[in-house]
N, C-alpha and C positions, 0 to 999 in steps of 0.2 A: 324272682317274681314271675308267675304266669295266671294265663288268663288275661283279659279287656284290659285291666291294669295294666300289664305288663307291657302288654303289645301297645297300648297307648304312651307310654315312658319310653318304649325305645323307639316309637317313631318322631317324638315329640323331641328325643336325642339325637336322632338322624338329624332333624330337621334344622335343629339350634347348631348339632355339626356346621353341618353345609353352611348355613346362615354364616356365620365365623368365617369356614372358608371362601366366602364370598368379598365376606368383609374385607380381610384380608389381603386377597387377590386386589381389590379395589381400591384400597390402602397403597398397595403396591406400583401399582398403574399410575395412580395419582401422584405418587411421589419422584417417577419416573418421568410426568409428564412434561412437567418444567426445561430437563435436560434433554428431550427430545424435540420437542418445540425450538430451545434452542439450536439443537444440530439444523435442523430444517433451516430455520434462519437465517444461520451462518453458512450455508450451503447454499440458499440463494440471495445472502447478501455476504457474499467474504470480504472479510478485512484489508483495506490494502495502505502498506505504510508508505507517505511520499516523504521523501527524504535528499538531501543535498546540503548546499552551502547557501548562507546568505545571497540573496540579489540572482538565482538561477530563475527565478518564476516558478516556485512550489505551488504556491496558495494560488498563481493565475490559471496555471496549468490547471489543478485542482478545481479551480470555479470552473475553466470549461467544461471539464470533465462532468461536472456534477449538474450543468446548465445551468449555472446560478453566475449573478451579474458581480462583475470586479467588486473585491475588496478596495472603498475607496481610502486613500493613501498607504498601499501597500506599494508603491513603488518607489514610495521615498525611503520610510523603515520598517525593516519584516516584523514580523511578528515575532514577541519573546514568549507564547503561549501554543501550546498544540492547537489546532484548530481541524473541525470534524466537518466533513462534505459527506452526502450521502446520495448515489446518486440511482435513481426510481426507474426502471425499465417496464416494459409491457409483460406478462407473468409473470406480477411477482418473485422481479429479477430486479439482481442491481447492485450498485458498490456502497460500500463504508468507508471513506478516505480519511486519514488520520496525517496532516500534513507536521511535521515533525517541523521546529524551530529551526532555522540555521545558525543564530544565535551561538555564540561559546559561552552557556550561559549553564546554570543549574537549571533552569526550565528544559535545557535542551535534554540536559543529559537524563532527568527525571524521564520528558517524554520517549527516549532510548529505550529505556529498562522498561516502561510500559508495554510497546510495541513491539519489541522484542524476545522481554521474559515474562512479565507480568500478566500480560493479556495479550500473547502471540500471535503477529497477524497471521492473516493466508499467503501474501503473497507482499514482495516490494517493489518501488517505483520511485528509482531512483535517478534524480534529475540534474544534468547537467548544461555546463553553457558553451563548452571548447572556448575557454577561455573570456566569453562574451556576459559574464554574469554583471551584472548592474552595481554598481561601488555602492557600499549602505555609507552614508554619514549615521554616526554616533546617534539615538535621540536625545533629543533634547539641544541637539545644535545645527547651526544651518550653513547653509555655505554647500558650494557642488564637492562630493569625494570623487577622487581620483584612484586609479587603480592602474597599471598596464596590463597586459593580455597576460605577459608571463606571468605576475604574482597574483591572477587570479585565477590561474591553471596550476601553479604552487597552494597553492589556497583549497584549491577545488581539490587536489589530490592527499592533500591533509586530511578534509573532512572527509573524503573516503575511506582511509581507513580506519578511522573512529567505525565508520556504519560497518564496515564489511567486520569488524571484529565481533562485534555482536551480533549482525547477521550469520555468521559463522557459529556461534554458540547456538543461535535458534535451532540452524538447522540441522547439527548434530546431533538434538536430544530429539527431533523429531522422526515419526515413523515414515509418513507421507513425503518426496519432492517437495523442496522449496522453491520458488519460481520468482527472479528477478527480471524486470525488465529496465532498463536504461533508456531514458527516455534526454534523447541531445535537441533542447528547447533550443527555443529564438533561432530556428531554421532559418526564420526570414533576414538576417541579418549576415549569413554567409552563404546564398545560395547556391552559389556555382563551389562551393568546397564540402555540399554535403556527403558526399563518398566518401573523403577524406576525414572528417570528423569523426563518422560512423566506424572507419576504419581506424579509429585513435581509441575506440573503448571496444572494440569488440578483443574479445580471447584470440589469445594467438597472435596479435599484432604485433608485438614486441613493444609498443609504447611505456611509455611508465605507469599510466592505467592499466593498459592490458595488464603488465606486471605482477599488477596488485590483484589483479580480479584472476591469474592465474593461479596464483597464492591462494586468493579465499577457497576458490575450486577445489584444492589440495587437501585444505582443511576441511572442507564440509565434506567433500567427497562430491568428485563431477558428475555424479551419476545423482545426485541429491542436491543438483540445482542446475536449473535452466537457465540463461541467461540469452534474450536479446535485447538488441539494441536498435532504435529508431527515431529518429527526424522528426523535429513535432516543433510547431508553434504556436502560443494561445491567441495570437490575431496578427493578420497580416492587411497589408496596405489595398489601396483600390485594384482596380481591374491595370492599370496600367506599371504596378509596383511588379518588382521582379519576385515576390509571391502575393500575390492576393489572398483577400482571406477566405476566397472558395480554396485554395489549395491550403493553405492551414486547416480551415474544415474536414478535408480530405484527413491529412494528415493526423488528425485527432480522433474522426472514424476509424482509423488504421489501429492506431493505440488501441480505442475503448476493444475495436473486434478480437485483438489478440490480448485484453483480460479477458474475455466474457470466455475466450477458450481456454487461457488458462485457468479460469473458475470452474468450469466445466459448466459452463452456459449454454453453451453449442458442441 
């Protein structure tokens, strides 16, 4: 075809082209945009899984963390259900905490394989009591539980290695550093042996923790997880207590500072 005709069809073909590839192109964006929205997100809000044994202070630790006021009767029986803290910074920064059940429960082990495989956080935070974890009585019954320091440092060294096995799987299929922190609550209950404490989970100490956390290392690969370790409590006694709760304050600003650099916050 030539002539006005012709040159009319094939501009009116160019045009309907592009038009398509517009379409197209903006089809494609759009479908894209969900998943990038998310990264952003998730980059300034990463995942972080709290994790331990019964009676350590998950959930308290977690409400500080997130500024939200105690769970009330969370110090009698933990929770048998995940429970989410979210915690709001100044640009549009901030955490996602996923407190994991201590529970030896099928809730617990569900919320495992969430946080772990299902929907893999960024990083863990994992909460210990050197031996000072709070005895749960059963629910549904009353009366004080009793516990001694050792069978709740036997206890406490159980439940680690449940987490650190599938911590360990996380971090093998992943590309990026996984990044643990150890977080040894109820500081204010052994002040003058927090060195000591600190030195019973960190790598390298020979403990029975260390042990175990030199193992996980092995398996993940030490170069594809970080691990510290630090002194924290979610409230401490007056000004005259041997911590008050300005220096648990402290001690909680110390935590949130070293997630925000492990998220790449700062």
């Amino acid at each position: 075809m030539s002539g006005p005709a012709g040159r009319i069809s094939r501009t009116m073909g160019s045009r309907t082209a592009l038009g398509t590839g517009l379409a197209t192109t903006a089809v494609a964006a759009l479908s894209r945009a969900p998943e990038r929205v998310g990264h952003v997100f998730r980059r300034r809000y990463p995942t972080i899984a709290v994790t331990g044994m019964t009676g350590v202070g998950k959930t308290a630790l977690a409400d500080r963390l997130s500024r939200r006021s105690a769970t009330p009767g969370s110090a009698d029986v933990g929770s048998a259900t995940m429970e989410r803290r979210t915690r709001r910074q100044a640009r549009l920064r901030g955490f996602r905490f996923r407190v994991v059940p201590g529970e030896n429960a099928a809730t617990r082990l569900g919320a495992l394989d969430e946080v772990f495989h299902d929907d893999a956080v960024d990083g863990v935070l994992h909460v210990v009591a050197w031996g000072h974890a709070t005895p749960r009585r059963t629910a549904g019954t009353t009366g004080t539980a009793e516990a001694t320091r050792e069978a709740q440092l036997a206890a406490e060294l159980e439940d680690w290695t449940i987490t650190a096995h599938r911590l360990a799987s996380m971090a093998v299929r992943r590309e990026k550093p996984t990044w643990l922190v150890i977080a040894v609550t109820k500081a204010d209950l052994f002040p003058d042996e927090l060195d000591e404490a600190v030195r019973y989970y960190s790598p390298g100490s020979g403990s029975p923790f260390a042990d175990r956390l030199d193992e996980l290392r092995r398996l993940a690969g030490g170069a594809k997880l970080s691990v510290d370790v630090l002194p924290v409590c979610a409230a401490g006694g007056d000004r005259r207590s041997a911590v008050p709760d300005k220096q648990c304050a402290t001690m909680v600003d110390r935590l949130e500072a070293r997630l925000a650099q492990l998220s790449g916050h700062v």
